[in-house]
N, C-alpha and C positions, 0 to 999 in steps of 0.2 A: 504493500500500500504506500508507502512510503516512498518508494521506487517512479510508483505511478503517479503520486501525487508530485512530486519534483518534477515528471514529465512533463504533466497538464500545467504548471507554472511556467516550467520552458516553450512550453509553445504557446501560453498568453502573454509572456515577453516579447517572443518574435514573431507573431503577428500584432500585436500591439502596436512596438516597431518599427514594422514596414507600413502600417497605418498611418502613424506620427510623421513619416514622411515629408509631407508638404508642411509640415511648420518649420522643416532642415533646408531642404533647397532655395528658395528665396532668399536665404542667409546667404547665398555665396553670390548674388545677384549685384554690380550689375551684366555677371558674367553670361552669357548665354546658353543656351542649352546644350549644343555641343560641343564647348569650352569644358561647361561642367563632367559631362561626359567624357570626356576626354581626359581628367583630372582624376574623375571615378575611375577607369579602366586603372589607371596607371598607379593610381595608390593602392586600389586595391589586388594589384600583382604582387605589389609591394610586400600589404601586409599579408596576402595567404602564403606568398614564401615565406615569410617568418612562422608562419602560424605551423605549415608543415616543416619546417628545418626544426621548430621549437616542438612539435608531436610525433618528430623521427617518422615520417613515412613519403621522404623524398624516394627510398622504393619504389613506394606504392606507385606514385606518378612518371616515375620512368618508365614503372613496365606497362600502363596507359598510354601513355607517348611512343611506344613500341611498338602497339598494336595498331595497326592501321588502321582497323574498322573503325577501333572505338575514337583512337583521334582524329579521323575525319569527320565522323558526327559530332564528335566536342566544339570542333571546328564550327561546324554548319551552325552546331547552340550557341556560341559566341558570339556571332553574327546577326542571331534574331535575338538573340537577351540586349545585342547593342541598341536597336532598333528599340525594343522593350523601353528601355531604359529612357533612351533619349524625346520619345515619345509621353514619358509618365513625366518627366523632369521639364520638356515645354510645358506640358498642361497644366501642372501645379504651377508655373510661375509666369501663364498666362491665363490666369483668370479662369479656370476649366476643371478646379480638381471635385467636382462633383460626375465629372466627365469621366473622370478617371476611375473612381469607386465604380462608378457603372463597367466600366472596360475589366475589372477584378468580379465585379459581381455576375456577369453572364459566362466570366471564363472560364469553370465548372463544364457547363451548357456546349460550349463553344470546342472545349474539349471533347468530350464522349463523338459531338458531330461530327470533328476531323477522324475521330477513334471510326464510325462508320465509314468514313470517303478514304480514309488512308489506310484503314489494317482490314477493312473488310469488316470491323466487329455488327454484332446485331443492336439496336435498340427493343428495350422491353417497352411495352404498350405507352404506360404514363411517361417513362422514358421522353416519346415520340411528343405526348403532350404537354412536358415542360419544352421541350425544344421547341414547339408552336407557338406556344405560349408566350414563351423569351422574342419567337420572331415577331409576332404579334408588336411586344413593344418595342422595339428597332423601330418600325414604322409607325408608334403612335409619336416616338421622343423622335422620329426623322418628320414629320408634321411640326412637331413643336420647335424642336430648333429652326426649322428652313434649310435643314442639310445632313445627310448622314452624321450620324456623333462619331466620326471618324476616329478622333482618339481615342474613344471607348473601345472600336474595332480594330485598331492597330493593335491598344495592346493586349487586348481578347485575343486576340490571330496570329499573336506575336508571343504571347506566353503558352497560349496549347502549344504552335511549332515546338516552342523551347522542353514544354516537358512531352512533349512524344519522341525530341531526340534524347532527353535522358534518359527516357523511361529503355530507348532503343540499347543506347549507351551501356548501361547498369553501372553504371561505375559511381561511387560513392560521392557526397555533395562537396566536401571540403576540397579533394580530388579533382572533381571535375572544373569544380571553380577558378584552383589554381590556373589549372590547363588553358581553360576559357579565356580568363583575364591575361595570365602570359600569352596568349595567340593576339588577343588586340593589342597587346601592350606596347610594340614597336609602333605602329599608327598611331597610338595616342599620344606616346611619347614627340614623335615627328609633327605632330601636331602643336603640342603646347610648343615648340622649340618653333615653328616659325610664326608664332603667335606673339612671343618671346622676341624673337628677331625683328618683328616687323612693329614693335613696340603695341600690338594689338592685346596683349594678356592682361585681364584685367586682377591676376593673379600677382602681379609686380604692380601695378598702378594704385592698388587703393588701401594698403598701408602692411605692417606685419601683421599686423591680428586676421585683415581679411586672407593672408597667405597661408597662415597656417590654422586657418580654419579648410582650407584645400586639401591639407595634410588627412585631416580627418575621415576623407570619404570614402578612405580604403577601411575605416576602423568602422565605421558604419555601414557598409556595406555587408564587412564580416561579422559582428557580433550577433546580427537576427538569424544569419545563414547556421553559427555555431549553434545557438541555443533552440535552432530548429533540428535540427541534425542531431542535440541530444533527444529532443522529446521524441522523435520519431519512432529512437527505438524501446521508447520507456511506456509510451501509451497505443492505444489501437488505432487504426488507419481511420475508424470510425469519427474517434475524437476530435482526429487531427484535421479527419477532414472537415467536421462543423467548427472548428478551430479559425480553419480559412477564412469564414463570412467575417472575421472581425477584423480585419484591415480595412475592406471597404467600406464597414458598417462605419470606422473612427472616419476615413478621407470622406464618405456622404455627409456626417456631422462637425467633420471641420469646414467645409464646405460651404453648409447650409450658415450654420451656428458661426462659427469664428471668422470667414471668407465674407459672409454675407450675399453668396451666391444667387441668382434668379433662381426661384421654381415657380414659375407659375403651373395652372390647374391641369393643364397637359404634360406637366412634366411628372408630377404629382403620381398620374395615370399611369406614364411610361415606367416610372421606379415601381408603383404596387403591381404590373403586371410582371414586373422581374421578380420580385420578392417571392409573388403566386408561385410563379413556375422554381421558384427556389426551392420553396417550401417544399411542393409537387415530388420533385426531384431527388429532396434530401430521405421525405417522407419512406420513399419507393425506395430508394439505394440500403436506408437501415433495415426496412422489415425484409426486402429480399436476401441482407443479409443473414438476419437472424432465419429465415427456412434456412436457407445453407446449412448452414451450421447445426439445425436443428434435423438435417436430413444425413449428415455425416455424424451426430451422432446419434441417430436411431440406426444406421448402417452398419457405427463399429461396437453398436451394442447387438446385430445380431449373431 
């Protein structure tokens, strides 16, 4: 119990967290979004090499780096977590991070879909009706804006990609992250240095404190990813995964409440029809877990 219970607090640390999000990025503003990004790539290379030189399992990631499979898909996830990334970090510091909870809250939804069109999997019935559901509001909240909520669906379509390549991957988070982050890391490097050169960084322009507040985004980056990576193996996938909704749930409420974001009555519409098809979803995922379970063990009681 005890075990499990330090779990469930590590994973309402790191989704907390990554929740709390858009109250960090702003801070480094008036840099841009792919400055910032660029920053993040590089620092946090930084710190997951320390973190595995200091957990002794530069092994582990050699013989990752060895294998070519799995470091080409690392590759591929590096590439769409950039994308991820740089898309969640314009929205929160353009006025959007209610945008952005929506883009975490259908990406459940958004996942299992590509799980259909890319591995072949099946949909169970309700399944098919949260997905309808979700699509449903897409085009209530695509009425109310005047336009696709394109950030919501970047980074919806932008983190399934990422976890159907880890999932493909297997390879452990702290692991794979290294890998990730060292694949961008020359780019982002080459980045800030002609940013740097061209006296563009606003990384050197607006004093020490805002410099080594820059330092920071490899330490931020990493601490949600560690205290996720403890809980994972401490609590049931069950947990972790109603665990999830609390990120978006804080970026909707920082949004609303602290941002002082629009919602008006159509937008209102477009989040409760997310929520239905959440609920729907979540509903359906735990009781068909529990037959499972409940039919292997009447099976290994015969």
């Amino acid at each position: 119990m005890q075990e499990s219970r330090r779990g469930f607090l590590l994973g309402v640390a790191a989704y907390s967290l990554w929740g709390a999000f858009p109250l960090y990025w702003p801070l480094l503003e008036p840099a841009g979004a792919v400055e910032i990004l660029a920053h993040r790539v590089l620092w946090s290379a930084v710190t997951m090499a320390l973190v595995v030189a200091l957990m002794r399992r530069t092994p582990e990631v050699m013989a990752v780096v060895r294998d070519r499979r799995a470091f080409r898909i690392l590759t591929f996830a590096a590439v769409v977590i950039s994308f991820n990334w740089a898309a969640y970090i314009w929205g929160v510091n353009n006025g959007r991070v209610v945008e952005t909870s929506l883009g975490y809250f259908i990406n459940p939804l958004v996942t299992v879909l590509m799980g259909v069109f890319i591995l072949g999997e099946r949909l169970r019935r309700l399944q098919w009706v949260a997905v309808g559901i979700a699509s449903l509001a897409v085009v209530v909240l695509t009425l109310d804006y005047g336009r696709l909520p394109y950030v919501a669906l970047v980074l919806a379509f932008s983190f399934g990609s990422y976890g159907l390549a880890k999932k493909q991957a297997n390879v452990d988070a702290v692991v794979s992250l290294t890998i990730e982050t060292a694949v961008l890391a020359p780019l982002a490097g080459l980045y800030v240095a002609w940013l740097v050169l061209t006296g563009a960084s606003s990384m050197g322009s607006e004093g020490i404190g805002h410099a080594l507040l820059f330092l920071t985004t490899g330490v931020v980056t990493a601490i949600p990813l560690l205290c996720f990576g403890a809980a994972a193996i401490r609590v049931p996938l069950v947990v972790l995964g109603l665990l999830q909704y609390l990120a978006p749930v804080i970026q909707f409420a920082l949004g609303v409440l602290l941002f002082h974001e629009a919602m008006p009555p159509g937008r209102w519409v477009g989040f409760g029809l997310v929520w239905v098809a959440l609920v729907i979803f979540t509903v359906e995922a735990i009781n068909h877990r529990r037959r499972q379970l409940r039919l292997v063990t009447e099976a290994s009681a015969c």
